[in-house]
N, CA, C and O atoms as a Maestro MAE file, in Angstrom:
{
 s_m_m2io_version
 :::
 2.0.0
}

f_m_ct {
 s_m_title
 :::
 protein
 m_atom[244] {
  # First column is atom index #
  i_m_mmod_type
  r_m_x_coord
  r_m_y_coord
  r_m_z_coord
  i_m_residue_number
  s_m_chain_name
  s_m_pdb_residue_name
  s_m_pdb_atom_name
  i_m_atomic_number
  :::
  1 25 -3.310 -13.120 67.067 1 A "UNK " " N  " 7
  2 3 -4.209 -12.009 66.932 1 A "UNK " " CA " 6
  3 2 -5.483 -12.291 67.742 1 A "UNK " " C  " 6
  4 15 -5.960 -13.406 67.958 1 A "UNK " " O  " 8
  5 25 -5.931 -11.176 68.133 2 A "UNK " " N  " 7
  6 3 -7.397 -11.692 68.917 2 A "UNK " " CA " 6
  7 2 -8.321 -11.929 68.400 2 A "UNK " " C  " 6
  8 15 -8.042 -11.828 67.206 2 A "UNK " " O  " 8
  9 25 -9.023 -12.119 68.469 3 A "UNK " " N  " 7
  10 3 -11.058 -12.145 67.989 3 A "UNK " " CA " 6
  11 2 -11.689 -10.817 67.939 3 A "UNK " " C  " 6
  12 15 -11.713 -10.211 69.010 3 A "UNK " " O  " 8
  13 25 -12.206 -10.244 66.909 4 A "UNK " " N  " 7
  14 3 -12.745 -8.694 67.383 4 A "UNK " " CA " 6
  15 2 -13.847 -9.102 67.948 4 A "UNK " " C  " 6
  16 15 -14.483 -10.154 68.015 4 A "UNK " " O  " 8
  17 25 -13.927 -8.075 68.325 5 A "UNK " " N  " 7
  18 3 -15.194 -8.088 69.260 5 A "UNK " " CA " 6
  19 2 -15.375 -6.543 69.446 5 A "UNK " " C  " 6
  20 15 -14.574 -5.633 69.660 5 A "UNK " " O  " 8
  21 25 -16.747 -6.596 69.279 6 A "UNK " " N  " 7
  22 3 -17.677 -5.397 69.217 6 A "UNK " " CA " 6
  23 2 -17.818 -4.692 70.518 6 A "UNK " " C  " 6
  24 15 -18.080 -5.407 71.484 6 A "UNK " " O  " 8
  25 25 -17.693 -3.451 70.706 7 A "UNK " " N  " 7
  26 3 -17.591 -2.562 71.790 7 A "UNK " " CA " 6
  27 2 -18.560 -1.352 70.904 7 A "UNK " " C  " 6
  28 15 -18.297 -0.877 69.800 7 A "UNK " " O  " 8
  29 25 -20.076 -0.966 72.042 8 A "UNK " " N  " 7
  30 3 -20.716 -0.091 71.646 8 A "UNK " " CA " 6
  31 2 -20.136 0.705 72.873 8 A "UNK " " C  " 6
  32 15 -20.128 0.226 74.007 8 A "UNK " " O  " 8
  33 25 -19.607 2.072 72.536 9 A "UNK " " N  " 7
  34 3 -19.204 3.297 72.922 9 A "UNK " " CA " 6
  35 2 -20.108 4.367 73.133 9 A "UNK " " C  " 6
  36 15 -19.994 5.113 74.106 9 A "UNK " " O  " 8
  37 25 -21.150 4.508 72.139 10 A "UNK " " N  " 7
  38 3 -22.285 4.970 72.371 10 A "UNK " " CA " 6
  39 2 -22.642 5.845 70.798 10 A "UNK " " C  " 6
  40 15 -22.321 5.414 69.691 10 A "UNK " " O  " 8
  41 25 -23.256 6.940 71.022 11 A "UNK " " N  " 7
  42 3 -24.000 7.043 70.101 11 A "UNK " " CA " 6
  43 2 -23.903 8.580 69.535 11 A "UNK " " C  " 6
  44 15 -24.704 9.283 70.151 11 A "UNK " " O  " 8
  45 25 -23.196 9.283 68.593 12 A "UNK " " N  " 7
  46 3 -22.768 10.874 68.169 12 A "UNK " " CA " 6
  47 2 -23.673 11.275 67.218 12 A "UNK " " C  " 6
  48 15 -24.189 10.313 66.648 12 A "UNK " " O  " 8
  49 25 -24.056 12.361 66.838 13 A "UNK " " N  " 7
  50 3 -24.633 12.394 65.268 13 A "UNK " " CA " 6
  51 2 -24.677 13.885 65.234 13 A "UNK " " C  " 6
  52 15 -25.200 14.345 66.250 13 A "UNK " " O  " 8
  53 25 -24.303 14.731 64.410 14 A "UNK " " N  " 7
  54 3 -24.345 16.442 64.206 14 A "UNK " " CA " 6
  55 2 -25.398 16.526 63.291 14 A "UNK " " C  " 6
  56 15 -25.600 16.047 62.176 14 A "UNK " " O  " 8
  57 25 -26.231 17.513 64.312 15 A "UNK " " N  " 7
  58 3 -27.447 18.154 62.909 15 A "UNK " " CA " 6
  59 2 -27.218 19.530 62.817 15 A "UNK " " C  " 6
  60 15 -28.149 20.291 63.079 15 A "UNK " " O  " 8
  61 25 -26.195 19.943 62.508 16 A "UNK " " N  " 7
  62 3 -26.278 20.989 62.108 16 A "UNK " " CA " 6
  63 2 -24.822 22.295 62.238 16 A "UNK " " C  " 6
  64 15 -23.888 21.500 62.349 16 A "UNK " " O  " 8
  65 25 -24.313 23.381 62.273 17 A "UNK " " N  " 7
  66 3 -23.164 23.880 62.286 17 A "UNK " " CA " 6
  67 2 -23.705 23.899 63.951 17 A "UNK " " C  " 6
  68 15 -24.831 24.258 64.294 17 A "UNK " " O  " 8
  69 25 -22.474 23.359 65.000 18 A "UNK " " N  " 7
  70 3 -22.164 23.871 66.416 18 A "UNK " " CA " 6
  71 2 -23.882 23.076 66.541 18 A "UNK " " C  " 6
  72 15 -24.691 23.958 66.253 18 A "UNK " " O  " 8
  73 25 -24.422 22.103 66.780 19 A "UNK " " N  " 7
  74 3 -25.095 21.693 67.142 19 A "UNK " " CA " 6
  75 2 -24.983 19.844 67.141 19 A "UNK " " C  " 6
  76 15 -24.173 19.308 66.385 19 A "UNK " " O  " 8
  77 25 -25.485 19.374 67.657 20 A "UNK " " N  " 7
  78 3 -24.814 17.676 68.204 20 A "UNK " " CA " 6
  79 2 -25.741 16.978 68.971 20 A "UNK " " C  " 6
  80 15 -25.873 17.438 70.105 20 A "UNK " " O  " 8
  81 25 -26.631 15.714 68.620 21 A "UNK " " N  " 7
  82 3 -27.161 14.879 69.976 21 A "UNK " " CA " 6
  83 2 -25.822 13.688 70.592 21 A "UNK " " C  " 6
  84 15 -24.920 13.148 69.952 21 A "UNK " " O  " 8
  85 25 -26.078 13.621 71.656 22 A "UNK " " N  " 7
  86 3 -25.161 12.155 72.237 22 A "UNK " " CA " 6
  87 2 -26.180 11.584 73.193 22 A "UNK " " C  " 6
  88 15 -27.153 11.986 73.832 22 A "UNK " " O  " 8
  89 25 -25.455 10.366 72.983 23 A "UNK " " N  " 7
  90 3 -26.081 8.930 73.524 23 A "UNK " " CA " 6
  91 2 -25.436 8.203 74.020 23 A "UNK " " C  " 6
  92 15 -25.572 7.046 73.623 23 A "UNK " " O  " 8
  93 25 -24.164 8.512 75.391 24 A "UNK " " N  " 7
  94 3 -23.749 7.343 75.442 24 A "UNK " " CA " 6
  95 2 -24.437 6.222 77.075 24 A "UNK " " C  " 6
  96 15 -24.189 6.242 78.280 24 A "UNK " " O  " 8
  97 25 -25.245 5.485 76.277 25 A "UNK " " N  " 7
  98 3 -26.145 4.746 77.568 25 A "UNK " " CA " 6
  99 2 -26.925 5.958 78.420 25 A "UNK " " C  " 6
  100 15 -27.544 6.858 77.851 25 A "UNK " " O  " 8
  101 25 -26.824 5.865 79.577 26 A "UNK " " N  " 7
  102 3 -27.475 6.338 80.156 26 A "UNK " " CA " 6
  103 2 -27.397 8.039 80.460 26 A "UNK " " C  " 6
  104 15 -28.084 8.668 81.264 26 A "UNK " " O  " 8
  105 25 -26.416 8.518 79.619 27 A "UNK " " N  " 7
  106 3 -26.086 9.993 79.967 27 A "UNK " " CA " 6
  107 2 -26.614 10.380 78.337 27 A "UNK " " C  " 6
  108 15 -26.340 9.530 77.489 27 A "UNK " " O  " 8
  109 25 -27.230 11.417 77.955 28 A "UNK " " N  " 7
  110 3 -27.985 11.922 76.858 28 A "UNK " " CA " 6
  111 2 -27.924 13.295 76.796 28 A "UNK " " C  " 6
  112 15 -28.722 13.845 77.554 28 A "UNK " " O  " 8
  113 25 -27.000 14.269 75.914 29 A "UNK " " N  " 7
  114 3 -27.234 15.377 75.924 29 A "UNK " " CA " 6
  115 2 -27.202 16.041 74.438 29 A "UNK " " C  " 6
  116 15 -26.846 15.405 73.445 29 A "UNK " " O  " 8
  117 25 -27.614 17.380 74.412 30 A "UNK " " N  " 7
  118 3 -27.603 17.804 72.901 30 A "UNK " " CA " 6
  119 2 -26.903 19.149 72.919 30 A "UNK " " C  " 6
  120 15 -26.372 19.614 73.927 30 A "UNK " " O  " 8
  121 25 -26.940 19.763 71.689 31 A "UNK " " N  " 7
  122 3 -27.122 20.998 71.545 31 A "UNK " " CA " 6
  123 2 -24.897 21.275 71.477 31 A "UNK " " C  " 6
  124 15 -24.120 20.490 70.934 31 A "UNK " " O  " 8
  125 25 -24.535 22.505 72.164 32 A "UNK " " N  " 7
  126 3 -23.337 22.883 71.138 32 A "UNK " " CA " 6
  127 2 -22.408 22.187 72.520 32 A "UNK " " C  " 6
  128 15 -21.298 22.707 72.644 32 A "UNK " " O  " 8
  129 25 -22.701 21.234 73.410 33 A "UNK " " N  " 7
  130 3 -21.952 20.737 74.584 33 A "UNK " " CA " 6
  131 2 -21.405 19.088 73.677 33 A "UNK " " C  " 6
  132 15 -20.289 18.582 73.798 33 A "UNK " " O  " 8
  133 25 -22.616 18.504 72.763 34 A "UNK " " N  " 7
  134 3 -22.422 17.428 72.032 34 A "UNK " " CA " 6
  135 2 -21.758 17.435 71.245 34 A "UNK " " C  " 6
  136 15 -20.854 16.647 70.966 34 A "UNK " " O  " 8
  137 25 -22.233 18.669 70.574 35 A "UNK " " N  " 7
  138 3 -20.846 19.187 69.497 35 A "UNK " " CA " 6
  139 2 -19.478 18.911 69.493 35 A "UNK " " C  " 6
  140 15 -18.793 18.195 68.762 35 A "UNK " " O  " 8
  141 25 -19.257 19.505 70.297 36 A "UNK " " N  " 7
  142 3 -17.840 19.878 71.031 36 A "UNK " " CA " 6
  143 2 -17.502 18.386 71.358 36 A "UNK " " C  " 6
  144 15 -16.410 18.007 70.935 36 A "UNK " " O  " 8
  145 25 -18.179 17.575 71.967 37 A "UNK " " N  " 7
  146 3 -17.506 15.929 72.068 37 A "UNK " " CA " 6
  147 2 -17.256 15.286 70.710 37 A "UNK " " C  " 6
  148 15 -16.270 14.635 70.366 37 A "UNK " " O  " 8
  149 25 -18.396 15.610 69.973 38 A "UNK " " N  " 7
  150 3 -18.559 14.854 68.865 38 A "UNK " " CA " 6
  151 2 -16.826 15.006 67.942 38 A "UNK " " C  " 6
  152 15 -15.972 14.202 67.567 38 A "UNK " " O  " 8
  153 25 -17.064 17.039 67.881 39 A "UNK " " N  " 7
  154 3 -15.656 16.993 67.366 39 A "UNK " " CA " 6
  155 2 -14.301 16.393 68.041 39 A "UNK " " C  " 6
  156 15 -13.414 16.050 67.260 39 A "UNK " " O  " 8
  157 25 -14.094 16.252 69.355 40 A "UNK " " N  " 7
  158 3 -13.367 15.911 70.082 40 A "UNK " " CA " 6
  159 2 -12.723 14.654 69.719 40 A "UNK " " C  " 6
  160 15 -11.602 14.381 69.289 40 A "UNK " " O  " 8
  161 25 -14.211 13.666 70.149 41 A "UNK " " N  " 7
  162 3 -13.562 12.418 69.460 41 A "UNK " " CA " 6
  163 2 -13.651 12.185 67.743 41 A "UNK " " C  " 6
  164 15 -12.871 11.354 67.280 41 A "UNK " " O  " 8
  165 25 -14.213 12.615 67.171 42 A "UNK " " N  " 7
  166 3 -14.194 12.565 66.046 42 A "UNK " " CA " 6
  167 2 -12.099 12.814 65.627 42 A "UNK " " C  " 6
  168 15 -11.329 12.032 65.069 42 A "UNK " " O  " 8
  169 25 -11.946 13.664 65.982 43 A "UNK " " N  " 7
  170 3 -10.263 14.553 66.215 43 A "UNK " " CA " 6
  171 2 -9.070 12.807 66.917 43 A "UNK " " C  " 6
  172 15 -7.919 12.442 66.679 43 A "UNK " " O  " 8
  173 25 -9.995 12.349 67.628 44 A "UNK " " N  " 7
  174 3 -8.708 11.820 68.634 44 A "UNK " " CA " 6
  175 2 -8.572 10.135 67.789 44 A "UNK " " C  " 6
  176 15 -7.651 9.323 67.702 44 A "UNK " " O  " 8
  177 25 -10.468 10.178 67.102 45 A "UNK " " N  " 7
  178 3 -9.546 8.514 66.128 45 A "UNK " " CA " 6
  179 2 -9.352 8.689 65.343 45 A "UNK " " C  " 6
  180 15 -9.487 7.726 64.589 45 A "UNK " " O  " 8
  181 25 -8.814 10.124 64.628 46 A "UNK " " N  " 7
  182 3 -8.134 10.226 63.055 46 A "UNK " " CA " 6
  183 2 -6.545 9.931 63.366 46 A "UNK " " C  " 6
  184 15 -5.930 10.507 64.264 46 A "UNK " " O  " 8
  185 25 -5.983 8.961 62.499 47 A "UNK " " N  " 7
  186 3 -4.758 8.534 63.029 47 A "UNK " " CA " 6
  187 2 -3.935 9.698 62.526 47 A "UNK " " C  " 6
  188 15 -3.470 10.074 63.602 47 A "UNK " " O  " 8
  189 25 -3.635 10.196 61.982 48 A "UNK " " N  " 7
  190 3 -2.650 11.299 60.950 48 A "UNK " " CA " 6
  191 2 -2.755 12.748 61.622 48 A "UNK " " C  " 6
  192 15 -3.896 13.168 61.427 48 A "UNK " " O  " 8
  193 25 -2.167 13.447 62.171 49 A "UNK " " N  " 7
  194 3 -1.953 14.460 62.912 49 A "UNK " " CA " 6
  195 2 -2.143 15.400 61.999 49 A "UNK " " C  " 6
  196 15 -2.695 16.334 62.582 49 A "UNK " " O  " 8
  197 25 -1.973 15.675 60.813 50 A "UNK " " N  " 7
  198 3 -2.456 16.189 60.060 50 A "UNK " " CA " 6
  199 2 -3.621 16.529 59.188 50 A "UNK " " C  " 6
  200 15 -4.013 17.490 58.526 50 A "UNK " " O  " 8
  201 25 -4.007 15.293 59.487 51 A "UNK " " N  " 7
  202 3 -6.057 15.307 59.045 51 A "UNK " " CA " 6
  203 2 -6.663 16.000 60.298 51 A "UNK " " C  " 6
  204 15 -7.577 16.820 60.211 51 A "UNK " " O  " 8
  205 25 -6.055 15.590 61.548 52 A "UNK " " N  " 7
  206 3 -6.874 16.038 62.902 52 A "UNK " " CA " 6
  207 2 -7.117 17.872 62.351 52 A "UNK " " C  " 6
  208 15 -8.169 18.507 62.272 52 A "UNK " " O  " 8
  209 25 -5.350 18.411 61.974 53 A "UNK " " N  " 7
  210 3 -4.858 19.896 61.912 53 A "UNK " " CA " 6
  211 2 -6.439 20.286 60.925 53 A "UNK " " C  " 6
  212 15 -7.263 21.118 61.303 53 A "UNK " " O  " 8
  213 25 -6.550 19.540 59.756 54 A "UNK " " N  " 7
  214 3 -7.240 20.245 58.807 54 A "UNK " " CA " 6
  215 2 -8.782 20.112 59.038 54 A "UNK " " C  " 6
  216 15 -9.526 20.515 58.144 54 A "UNK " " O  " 8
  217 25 -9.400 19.482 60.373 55 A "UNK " " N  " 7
  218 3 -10.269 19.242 60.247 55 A "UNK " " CA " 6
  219 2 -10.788 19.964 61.004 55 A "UNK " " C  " 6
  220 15 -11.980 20.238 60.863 55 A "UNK " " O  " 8
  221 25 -10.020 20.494 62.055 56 A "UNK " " N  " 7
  222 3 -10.255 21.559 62.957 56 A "UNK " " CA " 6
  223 2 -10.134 22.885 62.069 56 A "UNK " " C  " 6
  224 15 -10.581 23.947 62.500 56 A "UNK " " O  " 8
  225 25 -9.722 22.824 61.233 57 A "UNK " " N  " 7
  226 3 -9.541 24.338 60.913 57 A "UNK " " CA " 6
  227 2 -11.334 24.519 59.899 57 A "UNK " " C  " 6
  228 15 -12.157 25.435 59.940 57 A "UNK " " O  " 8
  229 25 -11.338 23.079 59.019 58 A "UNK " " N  " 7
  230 3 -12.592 23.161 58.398 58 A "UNK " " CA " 6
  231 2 -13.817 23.441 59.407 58 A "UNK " " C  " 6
  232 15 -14.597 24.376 59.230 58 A "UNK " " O  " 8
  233 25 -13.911 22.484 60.547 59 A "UNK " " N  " 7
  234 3 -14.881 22.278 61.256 59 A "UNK " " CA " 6
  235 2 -15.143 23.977 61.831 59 A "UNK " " C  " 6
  236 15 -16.179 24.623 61.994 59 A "UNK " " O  " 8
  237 25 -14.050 24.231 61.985 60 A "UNK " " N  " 7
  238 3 -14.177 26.253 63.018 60 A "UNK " " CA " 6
  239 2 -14.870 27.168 62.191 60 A "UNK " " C  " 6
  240 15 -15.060 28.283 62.677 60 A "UNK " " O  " 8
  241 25 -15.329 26.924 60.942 61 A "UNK " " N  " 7
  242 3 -15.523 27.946 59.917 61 A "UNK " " CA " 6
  243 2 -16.668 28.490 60.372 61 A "UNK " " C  " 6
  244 15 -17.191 29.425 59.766 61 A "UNK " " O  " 8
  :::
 }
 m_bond[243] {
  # First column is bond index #
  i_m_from
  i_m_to
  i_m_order
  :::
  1 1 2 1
  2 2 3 1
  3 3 4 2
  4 3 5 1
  5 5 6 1
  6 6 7 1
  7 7 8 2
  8 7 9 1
  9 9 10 1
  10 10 11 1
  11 11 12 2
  12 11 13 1
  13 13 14 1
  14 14 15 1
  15 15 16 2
  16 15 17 1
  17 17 18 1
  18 18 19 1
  19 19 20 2
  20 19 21 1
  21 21 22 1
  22 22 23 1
  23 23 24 2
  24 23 25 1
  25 25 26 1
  26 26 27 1
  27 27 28 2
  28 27 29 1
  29 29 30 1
  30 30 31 1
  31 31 32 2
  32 31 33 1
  33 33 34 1
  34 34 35 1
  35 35 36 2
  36 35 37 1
  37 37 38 1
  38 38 39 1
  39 39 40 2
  40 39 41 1
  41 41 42 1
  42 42 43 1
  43 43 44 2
  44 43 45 1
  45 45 46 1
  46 46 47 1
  47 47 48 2
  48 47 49 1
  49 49 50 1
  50 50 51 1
  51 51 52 2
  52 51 53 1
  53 53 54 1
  54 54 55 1
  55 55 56 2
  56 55 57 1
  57 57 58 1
  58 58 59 1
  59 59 60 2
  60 59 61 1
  61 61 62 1
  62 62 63 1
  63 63 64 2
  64 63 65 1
  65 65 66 1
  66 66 67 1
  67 67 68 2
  68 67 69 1
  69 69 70 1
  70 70 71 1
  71 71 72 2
  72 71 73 1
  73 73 74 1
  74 74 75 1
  75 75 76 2
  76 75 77 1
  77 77 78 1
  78 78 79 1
  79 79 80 2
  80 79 81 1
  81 81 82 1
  82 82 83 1
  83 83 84 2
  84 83 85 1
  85 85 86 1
  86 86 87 1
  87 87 88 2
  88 87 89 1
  89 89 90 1
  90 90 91 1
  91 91 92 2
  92 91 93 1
  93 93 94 1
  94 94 95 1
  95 95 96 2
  96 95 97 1
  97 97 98 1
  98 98 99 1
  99 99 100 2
  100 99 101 1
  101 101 102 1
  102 102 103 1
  103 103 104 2
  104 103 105 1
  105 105 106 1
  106 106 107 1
  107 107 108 2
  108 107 109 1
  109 109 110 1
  110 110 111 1
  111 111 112 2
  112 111 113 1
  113 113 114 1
  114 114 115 1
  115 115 116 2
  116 115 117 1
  117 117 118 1
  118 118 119 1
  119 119 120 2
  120 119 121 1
  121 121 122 1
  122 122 123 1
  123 123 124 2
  124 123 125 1
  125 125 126 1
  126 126 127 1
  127 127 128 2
  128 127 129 1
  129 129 130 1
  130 130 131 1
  131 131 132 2
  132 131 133 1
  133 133 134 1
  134 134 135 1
  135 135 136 2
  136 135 137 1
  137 137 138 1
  138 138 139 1
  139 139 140 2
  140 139 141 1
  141 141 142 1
  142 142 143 1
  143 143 144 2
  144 143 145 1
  145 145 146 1
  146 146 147 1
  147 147 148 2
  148 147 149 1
  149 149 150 1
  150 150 151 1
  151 151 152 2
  152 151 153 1
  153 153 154 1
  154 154 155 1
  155 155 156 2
  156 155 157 1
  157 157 158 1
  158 158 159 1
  159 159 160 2
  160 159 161 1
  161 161 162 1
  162 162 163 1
  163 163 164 2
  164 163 165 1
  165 165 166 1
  166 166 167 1
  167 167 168 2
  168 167 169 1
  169 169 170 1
  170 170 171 1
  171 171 172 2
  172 171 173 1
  173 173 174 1
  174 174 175 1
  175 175 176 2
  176 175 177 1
  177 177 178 1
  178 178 179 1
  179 179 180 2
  180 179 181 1
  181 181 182 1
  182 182 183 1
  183 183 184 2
  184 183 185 1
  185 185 186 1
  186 186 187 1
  187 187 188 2
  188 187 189 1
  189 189 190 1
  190 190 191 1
  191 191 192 2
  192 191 193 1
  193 193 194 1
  194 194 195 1
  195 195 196 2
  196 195 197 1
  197 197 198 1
  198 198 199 1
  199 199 200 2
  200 199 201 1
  201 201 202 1
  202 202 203 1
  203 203 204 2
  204 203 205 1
  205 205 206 1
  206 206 207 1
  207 207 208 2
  208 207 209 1
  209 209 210 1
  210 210 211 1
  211 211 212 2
  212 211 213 1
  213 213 214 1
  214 214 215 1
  215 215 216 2
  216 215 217 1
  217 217 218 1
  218 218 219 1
  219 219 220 2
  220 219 221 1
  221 221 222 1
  222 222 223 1
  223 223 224 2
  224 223 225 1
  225 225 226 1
  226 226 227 1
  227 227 228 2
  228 227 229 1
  229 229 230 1
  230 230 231 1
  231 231 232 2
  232 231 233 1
  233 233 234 1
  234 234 235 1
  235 235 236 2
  236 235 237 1
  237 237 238 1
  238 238 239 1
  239 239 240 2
  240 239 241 1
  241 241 242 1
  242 242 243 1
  243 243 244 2
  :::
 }
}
């Protein structure tokens, strides 16, 4: 097995419905463009294809 080791990816956080800051290093943006990543990856490390289904349907409301 390997050694973990820490990988900063960068930085997501939602304030609000369709609103989002990002941080990753040197690229910084906000508003409903962050959003949209945030949900993105938020969607792509849920392992269960079925949490992704229900989270999109919650998140669209």
């Amino acid at each position: 097995m390997e050694p973990f080791r820490y990988r900063n990816f960068g930085s997501l956080a939602t304030i609000g419905r369709a609103s989002a800051v990002a941080d990753f290093g040197p690229v910084r943006f906000g508003g409903y463009a962050a959003w949209l990543a945030w949900l993105f990856i938020h969607l792509m490390k849920m392992v269960v294809f079925e949490n992704r289904l229900l989270v999109l349907v919650q998140e669209g409301r």
